[in-house]
C-alpha positions in Angstrom: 42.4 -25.9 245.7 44.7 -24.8 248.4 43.7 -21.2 248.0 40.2 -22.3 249.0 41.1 -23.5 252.3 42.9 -20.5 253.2 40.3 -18.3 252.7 38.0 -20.4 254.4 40.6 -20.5 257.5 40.6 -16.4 256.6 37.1 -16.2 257.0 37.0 -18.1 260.0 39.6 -16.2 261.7 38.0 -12.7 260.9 34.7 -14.0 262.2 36.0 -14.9 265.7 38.0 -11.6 265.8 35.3 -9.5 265.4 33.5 -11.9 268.0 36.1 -12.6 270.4 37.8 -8.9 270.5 34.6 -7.0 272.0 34.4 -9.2 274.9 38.4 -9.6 275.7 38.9 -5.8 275.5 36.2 -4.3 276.5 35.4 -5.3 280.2 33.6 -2.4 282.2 30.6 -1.5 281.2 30.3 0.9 278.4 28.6 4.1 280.3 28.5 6.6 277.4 24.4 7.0 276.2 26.0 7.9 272.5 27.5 4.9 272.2 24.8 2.3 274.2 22.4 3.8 271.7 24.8 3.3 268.8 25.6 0.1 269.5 21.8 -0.6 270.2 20.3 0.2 267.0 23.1 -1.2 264.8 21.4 -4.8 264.4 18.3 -2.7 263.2 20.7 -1.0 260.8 22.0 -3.9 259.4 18.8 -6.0 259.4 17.1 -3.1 257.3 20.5 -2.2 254.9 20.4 -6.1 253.8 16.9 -6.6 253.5 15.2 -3.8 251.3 17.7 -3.9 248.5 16.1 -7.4 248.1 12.7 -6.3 248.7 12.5 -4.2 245.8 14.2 -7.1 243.4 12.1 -9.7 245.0 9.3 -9.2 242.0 9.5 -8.3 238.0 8.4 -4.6 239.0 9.7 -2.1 241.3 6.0 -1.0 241.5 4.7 -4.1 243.0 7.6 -4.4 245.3 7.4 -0.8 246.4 3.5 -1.1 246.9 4.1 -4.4 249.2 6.7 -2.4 251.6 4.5 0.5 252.1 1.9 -1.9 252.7 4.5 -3.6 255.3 5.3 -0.3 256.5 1.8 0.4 257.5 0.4 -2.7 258.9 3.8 -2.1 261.2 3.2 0.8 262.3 -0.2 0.1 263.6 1.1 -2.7 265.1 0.0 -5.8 263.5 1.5 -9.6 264.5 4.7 -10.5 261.9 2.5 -12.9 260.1 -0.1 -10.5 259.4 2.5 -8.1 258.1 4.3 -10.4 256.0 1.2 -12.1 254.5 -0.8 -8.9 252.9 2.7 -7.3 252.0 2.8 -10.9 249.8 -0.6 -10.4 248.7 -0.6 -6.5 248.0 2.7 -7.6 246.0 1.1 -10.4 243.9 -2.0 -8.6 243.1 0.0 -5.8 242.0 2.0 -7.1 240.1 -0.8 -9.2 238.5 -2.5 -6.0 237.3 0.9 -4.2 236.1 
């Protein structure tokens, strides 16, 4: 049980390094445009790496889940609220998978 507790204290240490490092070494402001930009879109990156691997598991058939992302991907792009997008994605999902 001993084991557990040192990973935990692992984890815990990793977490504040990779927290606590960028802000103790890094003090001017970071004037490169390749690197703002990098730096900007990374939580987008990461966001969309972790979530559509579960979006197409998310229901029995890859065809129902694929159908509910490009229906995602459509109401986005034209700009629809985050509830609207997330609810017809549901409902495109369901009903396709009903019929498959």
């Amino acid at each position: 049980m001993s084991n557990v507790y040192a990973y935990i204290f692992l984890m815990a240490v990793v977490t504040y390094a990779i927290r606590a490092l960028p802000l103790t070494l890094i003090r001017k402001e970071i004037k490169s445009t390749f690197i703002r930009s990098f730096l900007y879109y990374v939580p987008y990156a990461t966001l969309a790496a972790m979530t559509f691997p579960a979006i197409l598991s998310a229901t029995n058939s890859h065809i129902s889940a694929f159908a509910g992302f490009c229906a995602a991907l459509v109401l986005a792009f034209n700009k629809k609220s985050l509830l609207t997008v997330a609810g017809l994605a549901c409902a495109t999902a369901f009903v396709v998978e009903f019929f498959v």
